[in-house]
KOLKOLFI-76659 format. One record per residue: y, z, x of N, C-alpha, C in turn. Coordinates in steps of 0.1 Angstrom, whole numbers, plus 2048, in hexadecimal, padded with zeros to 3 digits. Last residue first. Layout:
REM residues N
+------+------+------+-------+-------+-------+------+------+------+
: n_yy : n_zz : n_xx : ca_yy : ca_zz : ca_xx : c_yy : c_zz : c_xx :
+------+------+------+-------+-------+-------+------+------+------+
:    Y :    Z :    X :     Y :     Z :     X :    Y :    Z :    X :
...
+------+------+------+-------+-------+-------+------+------+------+
//
This chain:
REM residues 89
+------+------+------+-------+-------+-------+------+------+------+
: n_yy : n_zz : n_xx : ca_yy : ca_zz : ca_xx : c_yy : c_zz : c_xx :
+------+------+------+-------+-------+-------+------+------+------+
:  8F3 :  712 :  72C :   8F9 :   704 :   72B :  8FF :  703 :  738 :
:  8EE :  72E :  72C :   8E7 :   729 :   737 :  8E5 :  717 :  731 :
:  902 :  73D :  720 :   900 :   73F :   72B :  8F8 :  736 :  731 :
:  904 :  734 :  708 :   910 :   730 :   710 :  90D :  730 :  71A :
:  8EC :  737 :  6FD :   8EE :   72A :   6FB :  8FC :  723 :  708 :
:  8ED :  756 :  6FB :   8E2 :   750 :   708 :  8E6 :  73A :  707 :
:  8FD :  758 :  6E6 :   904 :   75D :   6F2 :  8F8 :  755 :  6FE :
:  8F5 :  74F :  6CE :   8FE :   745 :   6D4 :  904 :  74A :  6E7 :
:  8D3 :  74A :  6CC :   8DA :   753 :   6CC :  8E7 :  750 :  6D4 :
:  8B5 :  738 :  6C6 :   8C8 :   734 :   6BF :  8D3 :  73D :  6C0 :
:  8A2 :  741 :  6D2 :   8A9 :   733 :   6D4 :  8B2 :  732 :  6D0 :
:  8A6 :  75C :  6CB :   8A6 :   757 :   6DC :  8A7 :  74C :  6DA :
:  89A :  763 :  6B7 :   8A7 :   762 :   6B7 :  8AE :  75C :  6C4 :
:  87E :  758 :  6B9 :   885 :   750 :   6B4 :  894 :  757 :  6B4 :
:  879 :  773 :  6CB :   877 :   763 :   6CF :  880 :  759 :  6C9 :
:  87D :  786 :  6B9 :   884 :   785 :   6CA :  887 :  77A :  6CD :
:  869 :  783 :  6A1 :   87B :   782 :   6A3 :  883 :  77E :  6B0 :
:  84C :  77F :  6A6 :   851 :   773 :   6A8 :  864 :  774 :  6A8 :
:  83C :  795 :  6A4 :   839 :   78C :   6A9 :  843 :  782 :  6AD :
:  850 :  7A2 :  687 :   84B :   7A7 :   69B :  84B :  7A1 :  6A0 :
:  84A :  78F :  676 :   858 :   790 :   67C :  859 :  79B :  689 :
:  830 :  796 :  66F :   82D :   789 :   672 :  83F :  788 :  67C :
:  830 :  7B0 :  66A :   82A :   7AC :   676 :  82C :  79E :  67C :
:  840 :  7AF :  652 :   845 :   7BA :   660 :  83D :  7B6 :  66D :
:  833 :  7A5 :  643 :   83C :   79E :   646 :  842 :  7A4 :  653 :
:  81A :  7B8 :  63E :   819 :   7A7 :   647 :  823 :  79E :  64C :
:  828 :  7CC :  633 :   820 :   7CE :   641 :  81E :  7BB :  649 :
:  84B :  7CB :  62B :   83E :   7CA :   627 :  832 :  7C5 :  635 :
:  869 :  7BE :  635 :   861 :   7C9 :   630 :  855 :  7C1 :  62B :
:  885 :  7B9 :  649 :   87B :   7AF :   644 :  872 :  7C1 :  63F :
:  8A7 :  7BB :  648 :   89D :   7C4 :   647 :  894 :  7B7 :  642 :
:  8BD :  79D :  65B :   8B8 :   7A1 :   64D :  8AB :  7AA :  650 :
:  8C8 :  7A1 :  67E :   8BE :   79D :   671 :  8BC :  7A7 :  661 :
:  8E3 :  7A0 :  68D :   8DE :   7A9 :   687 :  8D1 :  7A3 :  679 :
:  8F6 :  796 :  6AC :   8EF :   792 :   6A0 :  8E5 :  79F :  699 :
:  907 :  7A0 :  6C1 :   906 :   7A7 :   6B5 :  8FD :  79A :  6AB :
:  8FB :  78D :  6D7 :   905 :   788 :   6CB :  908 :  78F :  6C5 :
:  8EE :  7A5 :  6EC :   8FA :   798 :   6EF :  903 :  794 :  6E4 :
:  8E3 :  7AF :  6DC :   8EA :   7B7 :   6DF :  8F7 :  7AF :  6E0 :
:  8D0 :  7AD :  6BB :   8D4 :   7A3 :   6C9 :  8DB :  7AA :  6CD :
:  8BA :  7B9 :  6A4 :   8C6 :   7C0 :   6AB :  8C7 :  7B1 :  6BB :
:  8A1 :  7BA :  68D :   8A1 :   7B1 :   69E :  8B2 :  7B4 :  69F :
:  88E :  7CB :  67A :   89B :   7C4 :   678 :  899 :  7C3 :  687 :
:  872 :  7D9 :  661 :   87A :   7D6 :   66C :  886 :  7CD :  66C :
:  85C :  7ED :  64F :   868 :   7E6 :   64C :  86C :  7E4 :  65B :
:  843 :  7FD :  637 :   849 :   7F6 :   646 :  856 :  7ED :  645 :
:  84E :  80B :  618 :   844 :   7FD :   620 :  847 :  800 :  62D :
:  84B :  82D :  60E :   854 :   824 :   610 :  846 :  817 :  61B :
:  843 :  846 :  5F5 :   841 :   841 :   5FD :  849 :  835 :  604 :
:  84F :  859 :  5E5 :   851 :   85E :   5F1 :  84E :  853 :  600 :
:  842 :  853 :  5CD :   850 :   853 :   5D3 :  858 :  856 :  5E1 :
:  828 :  857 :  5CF :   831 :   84B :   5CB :  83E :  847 :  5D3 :
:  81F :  871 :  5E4 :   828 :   870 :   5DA :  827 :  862 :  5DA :
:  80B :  86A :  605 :   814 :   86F :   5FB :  819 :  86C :  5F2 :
:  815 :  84A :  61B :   80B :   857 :   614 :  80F :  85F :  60E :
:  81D :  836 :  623 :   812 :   836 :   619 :  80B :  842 :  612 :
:  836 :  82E :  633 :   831 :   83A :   633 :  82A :  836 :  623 :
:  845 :  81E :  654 :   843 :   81F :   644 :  839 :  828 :  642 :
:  848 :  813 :  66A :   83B :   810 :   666 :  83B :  816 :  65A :
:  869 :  804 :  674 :   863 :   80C :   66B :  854 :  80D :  666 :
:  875 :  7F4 :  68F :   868 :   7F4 :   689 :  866 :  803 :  687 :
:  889 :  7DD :  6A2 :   888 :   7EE :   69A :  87D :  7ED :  68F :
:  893 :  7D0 :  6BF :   887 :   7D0 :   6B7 :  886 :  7DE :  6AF :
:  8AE :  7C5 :  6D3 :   8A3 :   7D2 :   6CC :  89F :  7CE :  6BC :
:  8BB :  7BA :  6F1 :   8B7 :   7BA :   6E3 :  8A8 :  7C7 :  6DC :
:  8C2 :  7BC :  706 :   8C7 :   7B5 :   706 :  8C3 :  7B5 :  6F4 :
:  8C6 :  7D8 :  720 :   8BE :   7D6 :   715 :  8C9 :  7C9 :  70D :
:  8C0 :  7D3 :  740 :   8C9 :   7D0 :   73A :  8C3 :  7CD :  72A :
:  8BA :  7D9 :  763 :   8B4 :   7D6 :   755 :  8BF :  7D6 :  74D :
:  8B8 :  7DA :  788 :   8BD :   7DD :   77B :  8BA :  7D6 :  76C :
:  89B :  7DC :  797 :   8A4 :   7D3 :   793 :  8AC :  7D6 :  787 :
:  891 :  7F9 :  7A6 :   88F :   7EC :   7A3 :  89C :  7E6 :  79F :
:  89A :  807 :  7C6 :   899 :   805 :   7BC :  895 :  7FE :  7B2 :
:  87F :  80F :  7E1 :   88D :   802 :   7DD :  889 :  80A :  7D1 :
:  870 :  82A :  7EB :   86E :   819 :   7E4 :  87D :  815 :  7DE :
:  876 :  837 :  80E :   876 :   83A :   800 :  874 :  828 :  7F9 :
:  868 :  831 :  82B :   864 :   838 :   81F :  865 :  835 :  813 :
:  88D :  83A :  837 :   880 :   830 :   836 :  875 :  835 :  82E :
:  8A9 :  836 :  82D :   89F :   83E :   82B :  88E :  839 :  827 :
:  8BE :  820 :  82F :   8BB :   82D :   833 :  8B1 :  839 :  836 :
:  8BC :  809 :  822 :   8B2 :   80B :   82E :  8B4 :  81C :  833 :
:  8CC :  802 :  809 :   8D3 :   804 :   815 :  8CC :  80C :  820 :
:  8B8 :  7FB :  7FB :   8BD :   7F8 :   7FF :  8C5 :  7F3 :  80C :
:  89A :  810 :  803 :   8A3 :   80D :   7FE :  8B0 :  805 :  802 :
:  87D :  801 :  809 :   886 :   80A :   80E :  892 :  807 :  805 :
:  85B :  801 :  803 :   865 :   7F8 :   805 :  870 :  802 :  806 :
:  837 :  801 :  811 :   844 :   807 :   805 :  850 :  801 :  807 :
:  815 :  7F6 :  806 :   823 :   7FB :   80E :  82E :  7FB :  806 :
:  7F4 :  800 :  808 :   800 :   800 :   800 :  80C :  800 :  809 :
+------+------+------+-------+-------+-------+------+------+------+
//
């Protein structure tokens, strides 16, 4: 195993930092609650947040629709999201 130093080499031994990160979007996912009372109960529900555009998705609800808009929001907002359109034209 070897180790890598930190930038400014000072201190041999220690591991570099990694690479800064940057939350660029979020995924919010309600799994909803079946149990108990009628009324008490609620579906699954989610929505896809872009940080870049403030774009904000319509709540999608119900177990197949919640999974099938898991699978696939990030992606398809990622083709048409106007801020990644400017940047990498």
């Amino acid at each position: 195993m070897t180790r890598t130093t930190a930038a400014g080499g000072s201190s041999p031994g220690r591991r570099a930092l990694a690479p800064r990160q940057t939350v660029v979007g979020a995924l919010f996912v309600d799994f909803g609650n079946d149990r108990g009372p009628k009324e008490e109960q609620r579906p699954p529900r989610a929505r896809y947040e872009c940080v870049r555009c403030n774009y904000r998705s319509e709540v999608v609800t119900g177990p197949a629709a919640v999974a099938a808009f898991n699978a696939t929001a990030a992606a398809a907002h990622r083709v048409v999201c106007p801020s990644l359109q400017e940047t990498h034209q």
